[in-house]
VOSETOR-421102 format. One line per 3 residues: their letters; for each residue x, y, z of C-alpha. Coordinates in pm, 1 decimal, padded with zeros to 6 digits. Layout:
BEGIN
a) X Y Z ~ ... $
This chain:
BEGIN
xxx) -06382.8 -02318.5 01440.1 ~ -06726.0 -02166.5 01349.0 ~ -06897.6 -02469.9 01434.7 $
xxx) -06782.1 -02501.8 01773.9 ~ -06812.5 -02137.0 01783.1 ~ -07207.1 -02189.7 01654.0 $
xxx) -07237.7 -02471.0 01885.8 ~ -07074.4 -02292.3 02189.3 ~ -07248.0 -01957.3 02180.9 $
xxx) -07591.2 -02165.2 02125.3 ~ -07473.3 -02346.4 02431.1 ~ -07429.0 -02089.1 02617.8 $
xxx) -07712.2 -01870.4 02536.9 ~ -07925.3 -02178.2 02672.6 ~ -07735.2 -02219.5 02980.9 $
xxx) -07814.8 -01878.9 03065.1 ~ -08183.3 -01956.9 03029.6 ~ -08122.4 -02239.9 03272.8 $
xxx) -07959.8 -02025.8 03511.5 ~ -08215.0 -01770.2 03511.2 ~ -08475.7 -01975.9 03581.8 $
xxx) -08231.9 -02125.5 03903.8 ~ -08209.9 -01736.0 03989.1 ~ -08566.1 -01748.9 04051.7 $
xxx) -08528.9 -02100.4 04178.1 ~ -08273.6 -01983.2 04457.4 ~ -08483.1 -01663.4 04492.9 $
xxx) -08782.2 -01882.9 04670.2 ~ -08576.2 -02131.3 04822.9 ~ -08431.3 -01805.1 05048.7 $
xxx) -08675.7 -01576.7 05015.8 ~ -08831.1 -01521.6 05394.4 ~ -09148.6 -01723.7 05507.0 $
xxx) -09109.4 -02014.7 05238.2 ~ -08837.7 -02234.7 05287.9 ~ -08582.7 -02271.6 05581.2 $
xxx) -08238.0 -02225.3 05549.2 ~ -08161.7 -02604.5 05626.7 ~ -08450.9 -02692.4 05373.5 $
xxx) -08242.5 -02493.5 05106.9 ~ -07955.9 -02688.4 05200.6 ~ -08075.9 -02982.4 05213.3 $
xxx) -08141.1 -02972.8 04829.4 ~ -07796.0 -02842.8 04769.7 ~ -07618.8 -03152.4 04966.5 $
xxx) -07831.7 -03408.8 04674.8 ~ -07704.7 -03245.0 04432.2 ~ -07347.2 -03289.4 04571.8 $
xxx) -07434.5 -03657.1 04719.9 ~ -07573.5 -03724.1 04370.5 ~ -07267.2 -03632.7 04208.2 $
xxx) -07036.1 -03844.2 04410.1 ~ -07252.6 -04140.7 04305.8 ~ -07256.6 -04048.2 03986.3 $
xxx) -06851.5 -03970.1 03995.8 ~ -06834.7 -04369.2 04128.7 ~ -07085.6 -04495.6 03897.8 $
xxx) -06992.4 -04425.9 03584.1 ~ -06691.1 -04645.6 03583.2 ~ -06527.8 -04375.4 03320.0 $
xxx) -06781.5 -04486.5 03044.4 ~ -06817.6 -04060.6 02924.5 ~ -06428.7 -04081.5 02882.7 $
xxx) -06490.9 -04389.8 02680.2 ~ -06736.4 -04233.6 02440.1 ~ -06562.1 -03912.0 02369.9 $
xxx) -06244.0 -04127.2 02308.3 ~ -06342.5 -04423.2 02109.5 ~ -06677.7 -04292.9 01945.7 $
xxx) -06477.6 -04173.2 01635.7 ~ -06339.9 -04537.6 01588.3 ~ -06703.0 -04717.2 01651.1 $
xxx) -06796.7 -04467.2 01359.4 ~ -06532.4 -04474.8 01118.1 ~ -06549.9 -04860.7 01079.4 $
xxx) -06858.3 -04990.0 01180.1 ~ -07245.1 -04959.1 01004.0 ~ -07439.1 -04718.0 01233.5 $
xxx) -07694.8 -05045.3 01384.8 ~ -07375.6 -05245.7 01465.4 ~ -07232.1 -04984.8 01677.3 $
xxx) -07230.4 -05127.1 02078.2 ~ -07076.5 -04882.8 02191.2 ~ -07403.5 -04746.8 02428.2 $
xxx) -07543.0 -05059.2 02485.1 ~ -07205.1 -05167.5 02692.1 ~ -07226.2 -04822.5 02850.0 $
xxx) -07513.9 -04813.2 02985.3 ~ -07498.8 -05176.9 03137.3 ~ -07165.2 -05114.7 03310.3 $
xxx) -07268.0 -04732.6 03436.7 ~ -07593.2 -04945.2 03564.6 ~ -07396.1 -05230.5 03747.3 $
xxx) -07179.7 -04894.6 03911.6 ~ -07490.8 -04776.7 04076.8 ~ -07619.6 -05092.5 04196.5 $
xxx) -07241.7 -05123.7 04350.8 ~ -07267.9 -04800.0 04465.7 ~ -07584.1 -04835.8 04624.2 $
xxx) -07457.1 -05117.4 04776.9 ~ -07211.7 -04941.0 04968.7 ~ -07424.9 -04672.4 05044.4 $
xxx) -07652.3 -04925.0 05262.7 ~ -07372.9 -05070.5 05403.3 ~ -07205.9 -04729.3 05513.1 $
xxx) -07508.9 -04563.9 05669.4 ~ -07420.5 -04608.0 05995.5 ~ -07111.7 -04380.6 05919.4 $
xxx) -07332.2 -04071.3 05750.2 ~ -07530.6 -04112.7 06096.7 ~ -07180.8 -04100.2 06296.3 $
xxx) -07084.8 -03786.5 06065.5 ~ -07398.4 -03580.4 05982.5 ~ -07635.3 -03655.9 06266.6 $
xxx) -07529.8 -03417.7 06525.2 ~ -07530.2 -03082.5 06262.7 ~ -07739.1 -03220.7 05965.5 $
xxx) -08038.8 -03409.9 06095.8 ~ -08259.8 -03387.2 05804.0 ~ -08023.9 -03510.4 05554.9 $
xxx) -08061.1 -03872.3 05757.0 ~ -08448.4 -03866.6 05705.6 ~ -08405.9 -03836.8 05363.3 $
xxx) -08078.6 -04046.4 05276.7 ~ -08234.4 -04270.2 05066.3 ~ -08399.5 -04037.4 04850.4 $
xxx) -08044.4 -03963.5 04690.5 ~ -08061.6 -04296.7 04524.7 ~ -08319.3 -04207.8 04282.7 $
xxx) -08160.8 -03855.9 04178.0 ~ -07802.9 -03980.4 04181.5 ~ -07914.7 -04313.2 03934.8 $
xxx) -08073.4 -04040.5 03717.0 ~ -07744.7 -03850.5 03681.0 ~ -07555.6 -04112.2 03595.2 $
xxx) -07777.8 -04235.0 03325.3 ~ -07807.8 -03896.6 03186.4 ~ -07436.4 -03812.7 03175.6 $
xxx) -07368.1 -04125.3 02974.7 ~ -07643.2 -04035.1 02766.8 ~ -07559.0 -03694.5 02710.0 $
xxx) -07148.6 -03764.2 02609.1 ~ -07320.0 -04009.3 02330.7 ~ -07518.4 -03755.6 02252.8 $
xxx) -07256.4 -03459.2 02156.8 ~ -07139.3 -03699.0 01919.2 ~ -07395.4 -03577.0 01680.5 $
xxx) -07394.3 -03219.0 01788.1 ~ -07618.7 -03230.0 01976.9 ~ -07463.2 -03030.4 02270.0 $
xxx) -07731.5 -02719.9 02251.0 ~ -08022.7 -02971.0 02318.5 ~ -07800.0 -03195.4 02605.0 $
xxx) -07747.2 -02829.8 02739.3 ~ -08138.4 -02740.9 02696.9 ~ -08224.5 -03072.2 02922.4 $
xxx) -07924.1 -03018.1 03183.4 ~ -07940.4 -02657.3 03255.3 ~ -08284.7 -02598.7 03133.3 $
xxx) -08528.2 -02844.1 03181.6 ~ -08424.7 -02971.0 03510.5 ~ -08447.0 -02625.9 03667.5 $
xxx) -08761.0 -02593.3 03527.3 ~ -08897.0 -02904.5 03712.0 ~ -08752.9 -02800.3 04038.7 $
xxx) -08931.3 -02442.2 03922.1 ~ -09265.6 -02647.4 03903.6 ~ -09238.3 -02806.5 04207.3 $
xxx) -09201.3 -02447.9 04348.6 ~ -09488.1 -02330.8 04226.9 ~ -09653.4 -02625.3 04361.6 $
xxx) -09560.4 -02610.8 04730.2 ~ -09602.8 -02227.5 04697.2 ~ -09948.1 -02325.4 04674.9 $
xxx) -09960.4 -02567.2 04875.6 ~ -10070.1 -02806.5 04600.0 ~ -09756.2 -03039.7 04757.2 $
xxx) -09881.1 -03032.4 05137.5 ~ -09557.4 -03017.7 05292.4 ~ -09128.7 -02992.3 05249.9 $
xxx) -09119.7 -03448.0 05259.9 ~ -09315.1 -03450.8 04924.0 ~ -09173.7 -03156.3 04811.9 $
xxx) -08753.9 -03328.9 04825.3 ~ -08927.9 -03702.5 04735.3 ~ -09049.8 -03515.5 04392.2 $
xxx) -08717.7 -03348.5 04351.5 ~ -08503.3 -03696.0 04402.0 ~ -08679.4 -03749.0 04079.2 $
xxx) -08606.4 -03440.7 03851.2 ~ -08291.2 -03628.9 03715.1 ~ -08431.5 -03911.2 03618.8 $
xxx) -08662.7 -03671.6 03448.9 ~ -08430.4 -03554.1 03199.8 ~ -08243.0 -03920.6 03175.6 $
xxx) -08586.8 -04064.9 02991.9 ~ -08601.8 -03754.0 02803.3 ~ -08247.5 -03756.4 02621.8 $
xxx) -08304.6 -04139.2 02607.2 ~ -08703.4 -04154.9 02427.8 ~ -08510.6 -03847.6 02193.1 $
xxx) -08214.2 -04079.6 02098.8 ~ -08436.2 -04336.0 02025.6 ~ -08706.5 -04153.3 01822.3 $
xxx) -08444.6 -04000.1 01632.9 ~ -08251.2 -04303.8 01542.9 ~ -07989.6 -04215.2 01708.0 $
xxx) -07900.9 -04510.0 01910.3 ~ -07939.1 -04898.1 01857.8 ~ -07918.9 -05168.8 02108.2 $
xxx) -07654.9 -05463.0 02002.8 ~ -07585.4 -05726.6 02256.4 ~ -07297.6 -05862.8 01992.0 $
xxx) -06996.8 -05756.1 02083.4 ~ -06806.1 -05575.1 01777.5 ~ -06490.7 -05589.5 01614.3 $
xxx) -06389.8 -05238.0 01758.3 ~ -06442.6 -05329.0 02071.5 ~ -06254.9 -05657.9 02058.0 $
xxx) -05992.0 -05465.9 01900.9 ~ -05906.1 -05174.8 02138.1 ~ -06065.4 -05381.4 02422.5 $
xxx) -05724.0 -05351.5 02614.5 ~ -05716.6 -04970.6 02538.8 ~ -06043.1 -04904.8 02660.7 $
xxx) -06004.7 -05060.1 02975.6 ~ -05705.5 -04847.9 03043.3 ~ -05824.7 -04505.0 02929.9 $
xxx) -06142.5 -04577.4 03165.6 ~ -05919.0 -04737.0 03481.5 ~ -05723.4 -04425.3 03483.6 $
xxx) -05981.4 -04161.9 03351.9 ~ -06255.6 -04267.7 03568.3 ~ -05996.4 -04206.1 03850.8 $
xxx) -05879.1 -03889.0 03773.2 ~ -06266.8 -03789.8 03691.0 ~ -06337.9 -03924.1 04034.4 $
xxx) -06077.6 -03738.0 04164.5 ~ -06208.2 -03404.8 04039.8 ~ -06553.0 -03480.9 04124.5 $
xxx) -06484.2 -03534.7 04486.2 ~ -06299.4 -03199.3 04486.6 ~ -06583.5 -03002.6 04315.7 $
xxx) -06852.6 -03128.4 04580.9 ~ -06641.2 -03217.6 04881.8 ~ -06612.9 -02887.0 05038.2 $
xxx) -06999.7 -02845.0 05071.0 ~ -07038.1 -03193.9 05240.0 ~ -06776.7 -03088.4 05487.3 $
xxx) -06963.0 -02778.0 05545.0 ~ -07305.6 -02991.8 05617.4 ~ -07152.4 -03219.4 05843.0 $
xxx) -06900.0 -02963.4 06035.0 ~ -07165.8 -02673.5 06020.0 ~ -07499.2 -02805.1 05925.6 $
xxx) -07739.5 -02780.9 05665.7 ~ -07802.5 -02397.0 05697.0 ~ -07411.0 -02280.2 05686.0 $
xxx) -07404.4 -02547.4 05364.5 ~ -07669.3 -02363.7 05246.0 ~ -07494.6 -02060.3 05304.7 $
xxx) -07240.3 -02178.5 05121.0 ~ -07416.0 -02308.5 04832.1 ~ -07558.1 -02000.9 04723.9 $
xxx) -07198.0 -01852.0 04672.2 ~ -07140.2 -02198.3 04495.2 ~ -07418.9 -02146.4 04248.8 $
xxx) -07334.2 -01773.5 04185.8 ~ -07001.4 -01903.3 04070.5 ~ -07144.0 -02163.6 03930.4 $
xxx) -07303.0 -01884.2 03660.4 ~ -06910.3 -01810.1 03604.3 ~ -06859.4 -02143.4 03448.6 $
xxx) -07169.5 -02134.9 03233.7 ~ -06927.8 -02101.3 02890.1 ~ -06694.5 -02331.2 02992.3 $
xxx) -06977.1 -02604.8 02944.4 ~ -07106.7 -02545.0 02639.7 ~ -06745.4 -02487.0 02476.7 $
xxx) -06684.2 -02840.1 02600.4 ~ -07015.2 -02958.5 02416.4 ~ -06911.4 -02851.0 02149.8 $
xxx) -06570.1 -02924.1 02139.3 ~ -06494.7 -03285.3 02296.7 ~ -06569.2 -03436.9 01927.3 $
xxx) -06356.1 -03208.9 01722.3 ~ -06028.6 -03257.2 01964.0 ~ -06079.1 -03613.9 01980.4 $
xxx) -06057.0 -03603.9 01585.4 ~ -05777.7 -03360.7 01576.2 ~ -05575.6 -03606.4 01830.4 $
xxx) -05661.9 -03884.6 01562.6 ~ -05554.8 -03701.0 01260.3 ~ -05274.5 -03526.7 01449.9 $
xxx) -05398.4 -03155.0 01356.4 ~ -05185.0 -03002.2 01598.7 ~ -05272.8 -02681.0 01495.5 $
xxx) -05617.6 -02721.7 01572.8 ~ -05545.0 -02844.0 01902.4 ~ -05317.3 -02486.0 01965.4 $
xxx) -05635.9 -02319.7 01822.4 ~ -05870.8 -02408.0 02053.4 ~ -05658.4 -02417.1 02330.0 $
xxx) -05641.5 -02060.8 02273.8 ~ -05918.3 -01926.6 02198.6 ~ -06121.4 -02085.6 02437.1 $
xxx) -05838.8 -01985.4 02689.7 ~ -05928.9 -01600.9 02604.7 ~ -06311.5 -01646.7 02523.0 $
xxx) -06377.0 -01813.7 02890.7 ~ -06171.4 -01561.2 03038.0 ~ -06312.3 -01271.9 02886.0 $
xxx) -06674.2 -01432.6 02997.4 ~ -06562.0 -01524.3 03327.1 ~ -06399.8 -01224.2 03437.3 $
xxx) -06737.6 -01010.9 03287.1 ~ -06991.5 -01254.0 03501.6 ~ -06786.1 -01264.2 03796.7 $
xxx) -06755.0 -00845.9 03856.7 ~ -07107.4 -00814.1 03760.3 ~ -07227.1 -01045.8 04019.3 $
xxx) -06960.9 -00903.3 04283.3 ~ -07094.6 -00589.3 04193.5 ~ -07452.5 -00674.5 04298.3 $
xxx) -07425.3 -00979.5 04518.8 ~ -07520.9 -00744.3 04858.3 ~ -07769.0 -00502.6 04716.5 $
xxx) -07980.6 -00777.2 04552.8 ~ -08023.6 -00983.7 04840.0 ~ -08137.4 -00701.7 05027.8 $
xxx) -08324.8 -00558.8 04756.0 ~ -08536.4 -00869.9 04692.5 ~ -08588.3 -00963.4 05083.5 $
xxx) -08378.6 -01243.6 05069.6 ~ -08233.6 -01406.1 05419.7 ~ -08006.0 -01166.6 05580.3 $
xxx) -07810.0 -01468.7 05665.6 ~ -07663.6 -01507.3 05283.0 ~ -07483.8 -01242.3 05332.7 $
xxx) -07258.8 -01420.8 05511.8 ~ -07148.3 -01598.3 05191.8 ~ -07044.6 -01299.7 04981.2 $
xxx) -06607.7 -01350.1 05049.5 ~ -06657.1 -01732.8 04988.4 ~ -06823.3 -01582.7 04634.4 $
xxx) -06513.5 -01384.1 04612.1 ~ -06293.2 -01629.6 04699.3 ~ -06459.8 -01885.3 04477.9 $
xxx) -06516.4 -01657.6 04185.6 ~ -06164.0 -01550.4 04159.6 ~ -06114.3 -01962.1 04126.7 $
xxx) -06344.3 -01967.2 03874.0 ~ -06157.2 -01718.0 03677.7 ~ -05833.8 -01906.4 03680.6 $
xxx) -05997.1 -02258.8 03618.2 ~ -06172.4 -02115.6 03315.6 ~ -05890.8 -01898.5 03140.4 $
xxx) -05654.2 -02181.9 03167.6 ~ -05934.1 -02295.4 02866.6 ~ -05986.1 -02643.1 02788.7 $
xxx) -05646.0 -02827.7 02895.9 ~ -05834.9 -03087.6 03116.8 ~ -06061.3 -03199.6 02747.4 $
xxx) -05679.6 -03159.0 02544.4 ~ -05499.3 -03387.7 02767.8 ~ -05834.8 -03664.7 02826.7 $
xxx) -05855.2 -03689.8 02484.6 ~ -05509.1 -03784.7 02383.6 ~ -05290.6 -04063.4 02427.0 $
xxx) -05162.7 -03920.8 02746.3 ~ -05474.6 -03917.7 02920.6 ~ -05298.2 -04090.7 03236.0 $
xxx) -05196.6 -03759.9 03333.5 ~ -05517.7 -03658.9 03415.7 ~ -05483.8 -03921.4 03752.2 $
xxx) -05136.7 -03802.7 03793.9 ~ -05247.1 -03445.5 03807.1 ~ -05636.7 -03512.8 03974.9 $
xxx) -05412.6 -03690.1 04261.7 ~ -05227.8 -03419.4 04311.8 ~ -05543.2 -03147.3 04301.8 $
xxx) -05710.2 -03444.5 04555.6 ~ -05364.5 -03417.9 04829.8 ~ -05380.8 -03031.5 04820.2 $
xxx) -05813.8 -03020.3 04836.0 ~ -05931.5 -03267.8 05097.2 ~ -05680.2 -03206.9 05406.5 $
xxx) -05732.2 -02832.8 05325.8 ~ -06071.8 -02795.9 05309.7 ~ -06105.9 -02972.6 05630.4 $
xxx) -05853.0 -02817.6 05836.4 ~ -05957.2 -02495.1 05683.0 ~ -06348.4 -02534.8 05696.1 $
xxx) -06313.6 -02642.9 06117.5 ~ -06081.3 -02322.8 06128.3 ~ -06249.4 -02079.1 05925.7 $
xxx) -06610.8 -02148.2 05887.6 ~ -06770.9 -02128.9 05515.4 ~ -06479.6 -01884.5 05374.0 $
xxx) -06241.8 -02203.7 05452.5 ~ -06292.4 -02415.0 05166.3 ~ -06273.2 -02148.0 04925.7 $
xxx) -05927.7 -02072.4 05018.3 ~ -05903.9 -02455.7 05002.7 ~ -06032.9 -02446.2 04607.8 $
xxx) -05852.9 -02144.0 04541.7 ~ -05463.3 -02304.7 04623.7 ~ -05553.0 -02637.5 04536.4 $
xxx) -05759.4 -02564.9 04150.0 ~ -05459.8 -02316.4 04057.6 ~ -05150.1 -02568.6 04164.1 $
xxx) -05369.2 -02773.1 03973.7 ~ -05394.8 -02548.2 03620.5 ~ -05068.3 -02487.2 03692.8 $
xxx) -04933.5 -02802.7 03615.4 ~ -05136.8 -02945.6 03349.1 ~ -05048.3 -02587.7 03166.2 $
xxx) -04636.4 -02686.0 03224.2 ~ -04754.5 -03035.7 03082.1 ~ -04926.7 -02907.7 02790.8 $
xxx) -04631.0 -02733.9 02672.2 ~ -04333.4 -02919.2 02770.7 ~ -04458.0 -03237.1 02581.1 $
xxx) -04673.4 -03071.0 02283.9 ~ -04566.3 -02695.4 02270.0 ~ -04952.2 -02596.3 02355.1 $
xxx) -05035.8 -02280.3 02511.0 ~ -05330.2 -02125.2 02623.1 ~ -05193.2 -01740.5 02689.4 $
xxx) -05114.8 -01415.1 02499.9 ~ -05122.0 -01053.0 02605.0 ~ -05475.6 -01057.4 02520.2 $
xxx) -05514.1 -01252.5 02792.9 ~ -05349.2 -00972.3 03057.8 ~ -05554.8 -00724.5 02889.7 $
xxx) -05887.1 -00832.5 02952.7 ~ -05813.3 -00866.5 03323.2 ~ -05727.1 -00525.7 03332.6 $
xxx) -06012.8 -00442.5 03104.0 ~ -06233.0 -00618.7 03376.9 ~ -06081.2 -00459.4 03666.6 $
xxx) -06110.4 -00107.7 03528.0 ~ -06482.3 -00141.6 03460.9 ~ -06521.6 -00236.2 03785.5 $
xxx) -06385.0 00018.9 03979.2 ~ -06553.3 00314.6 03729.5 ~ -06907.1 00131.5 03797.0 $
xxx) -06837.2 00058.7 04192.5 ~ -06711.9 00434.2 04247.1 ~ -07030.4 00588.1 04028.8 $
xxx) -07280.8 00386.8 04158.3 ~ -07167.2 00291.3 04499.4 ~ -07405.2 00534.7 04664.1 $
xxx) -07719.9 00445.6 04448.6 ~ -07925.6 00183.6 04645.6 ~ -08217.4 -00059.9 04559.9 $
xxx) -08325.2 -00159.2 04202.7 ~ -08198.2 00155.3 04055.5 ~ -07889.3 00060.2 04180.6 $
xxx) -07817.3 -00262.4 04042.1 ~ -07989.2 -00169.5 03666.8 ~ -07725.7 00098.3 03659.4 $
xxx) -07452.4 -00078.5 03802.1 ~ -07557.0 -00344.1 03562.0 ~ -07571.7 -00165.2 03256.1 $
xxx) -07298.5 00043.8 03327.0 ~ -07061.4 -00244.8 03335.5 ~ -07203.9 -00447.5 03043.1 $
xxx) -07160.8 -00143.5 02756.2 ~ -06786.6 -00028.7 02935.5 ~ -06680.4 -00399.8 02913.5 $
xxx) -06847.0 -00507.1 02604.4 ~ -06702.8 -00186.9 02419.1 ~ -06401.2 -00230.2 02578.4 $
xxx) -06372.9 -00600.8 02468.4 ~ -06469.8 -00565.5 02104.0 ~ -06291.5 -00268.2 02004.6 $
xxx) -05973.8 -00410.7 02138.6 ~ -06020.1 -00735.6 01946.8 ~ -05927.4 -00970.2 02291.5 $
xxx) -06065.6 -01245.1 02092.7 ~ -06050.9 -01352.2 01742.6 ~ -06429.9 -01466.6 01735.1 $
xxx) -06551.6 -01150.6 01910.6 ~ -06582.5 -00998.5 01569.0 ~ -06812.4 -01263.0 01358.3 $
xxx) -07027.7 -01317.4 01706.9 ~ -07039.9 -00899.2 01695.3 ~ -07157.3 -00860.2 01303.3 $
xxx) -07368.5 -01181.7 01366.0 ~ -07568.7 -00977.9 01642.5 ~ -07545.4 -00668.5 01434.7 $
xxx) -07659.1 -00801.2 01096.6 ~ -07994.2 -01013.2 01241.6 ~ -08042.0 -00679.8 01450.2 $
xxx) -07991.1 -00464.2 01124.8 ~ -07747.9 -00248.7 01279.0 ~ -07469.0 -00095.3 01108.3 $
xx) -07117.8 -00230.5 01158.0 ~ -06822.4 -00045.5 01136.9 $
């Protein structure tokens, strides 16, 4: 457990450098006088596009490399491994189908998008380029936590690609880029960025070598592998299309500026989740070896603690942004119009929150032999998400599809938690678990009834601090988490502080 705990917390840690550099990202895209509010939106709806490709593309070769890379490693020499060469070529032939099909189905994204969303038709194609780069990376990146490396494939994703859309900023801030068309043609090209980044360090470091021979692992589980990736890719096609499908609904029902609208909330929530990735990173390689040596107990261990570890994280980064969401875009002269997304934040971060304390069951199950059930249950997620956010989004506006995510991600948790234990006796909850909600909703109230009156920057620093040293006290000297401890005497020893 303390690597993945090293691995996570150095995960993390970077993440949060990524996201505040997209803080000040976000902060000029709606700041007043720079960028317009479909402009903003506009770069929101690529990154969703973009993941739909890569969703299609990838033809489940990420669930084939977590799976399988422990068998390529165990019994074949490091230069006779295929594994990435075969990846790579099959997540390649994806795109080209998938741009294929994107060609072929314009005429439809004109029928859909061209009455609200104009200026996503000027620059269809330009999704191409950033969606080919995503799906190169995230095969590149799965390989890639197989040697633990999950704090640098964290750097690049969360890091390095915010910093290029920072520099292109700058740039058109300017006016070194003349005008908003080469501004999103430079963008369509900060994933592929980070693709030949991971790929010249793989290869540099030896990391990675091209075979064209097909080896005796993959003749041998050849029947396996196709199976795990027909039904994985599904399921992670599935989920996909429910994480991005409710801001492409917005752009097409509402247009551009309402998806921008929207996206901000997204992103805010999006700072909820931060953890969860890097406890993935870390931890995909040590459950698929725990499924393969049947350490059972190490399965219930992780499930568990990164069950309490997200939740205590997610329900800390969730009040602290609902605490300041209003006063800071006010405070820094952002667009009165975001505003308008602050209950979708609620909504959404309240989904968050329940996706993230159910801890890693979606990793548990895709990693064992059972991994069919993640179709059976991404189906079901799929029938509840898609009518609802549609129904809901032409009813309701922006709040509609977080209502949508809300029913559909918990009925979703909800029975891959029932699964988990009926079949394997794993469970992610203890009473630690109902204690740091109320932990979280105390602090909140204290800081919101203290501070409520206090305006400006003043108002969020003490909010802010207020918050952080009630919950952080609150959380350590109530133990909620066995690693809250070693993280805490960690912090205290390289800050030379005494520990009690």
């Amino acid at each position: 457990m303390s690597t993945i705990r090293k691995q996570s917390i150095i995960s993390s840690f970077i993440i949060y450098i990524g996201f505040a550099i997209g803080m000040l990202n976000i902060y000029f895209f709606t700041k007043e006088g720079l960028f317009t509010e479909d402009q903003y939106g506009l770069t929101t709806i690529f990154i969703a596009i973009a993941s739909m490709m890569m969703a299609f593309a990838v033809l489940g070769m990420p669930s084939y490399i977590f799976k399988f890379y422990p068998y390529y490693k165990d019994h074949l020499p490091v230069r006779k491994i295929d594994m990435l060469t075969w990846a790579l070529l099959i997540s390649t032939a994806g795109f080209i189908l998938v741009m294929i099909a994107g060609l072929i189905l314009k005429h439809l994204i004109i029928r859909k998008f061209g009455e609200h969303s104009p200026l996503l038709l000027n620059y269809y194609y330009w999704i191409f380029p950033m969606g080919f780069g995503l799906t190169i990376y995230s095969v590149l990146e799965v390989y890639a936590w197989n040697f633990n490396k999950a704090a640098f494939t964290s750097y690049l994703r969360e890091v390095q690609w915010r910093l290029f859309t920072t520099v292109l900023i700058v740039l058109f801030t300017f006016n070194l880029i003349k005008d908003f068309d080469l501004f999103i043609k430079l963008y369509a090209f900060t994933y592929p960025g980070i693709a030949i980044i991971i790929f010249i360090y793989l290869i540099v470091t030896k990391k990675v070598h091209f075979t064209f021979t097909i080896s005796k692992v993959s003749r041998r589980y050849l029947k396996q592998i196709i199976k795990l990736c027909s039904f994985v890719y599904a399921g992670n096609l599935i989920f996909t299309t429910s994480q991005v499908f409710d801001s492409i609904v917005i752009a097409s029902l509402g247009g551009l500026d309402k998806a921008g609208i929207f996206g901000l909330a997204q992103i805010m929530t999006s700072v909820i989740q931060a953890p969860q990735r890097g406890i993935v990173a870390a931890s995909i390689s040590h459950l698929s070896r725990a499924w393969k040596e049947k350490d059972m107990e190490l399965l219930q261990r992780v499930y568990q603690r990164s069950s309490i570890n997200l939740l205590i994280f997610a329900c800390g980064i969730f009040i602290l942004i609902a605490l300041n969401y209003r006063e800071a875009i006010i405070t820094f002269g952002l667009k009165e119009s975001f505003l308008l997304g602050f209950n979708a934040f609620l909504i959404l971060g309240i989904t968050r929150i329940i996706d993230l304390g159910t801890g890693m069951n979606a990793q548990i199950i895709a990693t064992s032999t059972w991994w069919k059930f993640e179709l059976v249950s991404g189906v079901i997620l799929l029938a509840f998400m898609l009518p609802l956010t549609y129904f809901l989004t032409k009813e309701y506006g922006i709040i509609g599809p977080a209502f949508a995510n809300l029913v559909s991600i918990t009925i979703y948790n909800a029975i891959r938690i029932i699964f988990l234990w009926k079949k394997f006796r794993l469970f992610p909850f203890t009473i630690q678990s109902v204690y740091a909600i109320l932990l979280a909703a105390v602090c909140y109230a204290v800081c919101y009834f203290l501070f409520r009156h206090i305006q400006g920057l003043t108002g969020l620093v003490l909010r802010s601090l207020a918050f952080i040293i009630l919950y952080g006290t609150g959380v350590i000297s109530m133990k909620l988490s066995p690693d809250v401890k070693p993280v805490w005497q960690t912090i205290c020893k390289r800050l030379k502080l005494k520990n009690d």
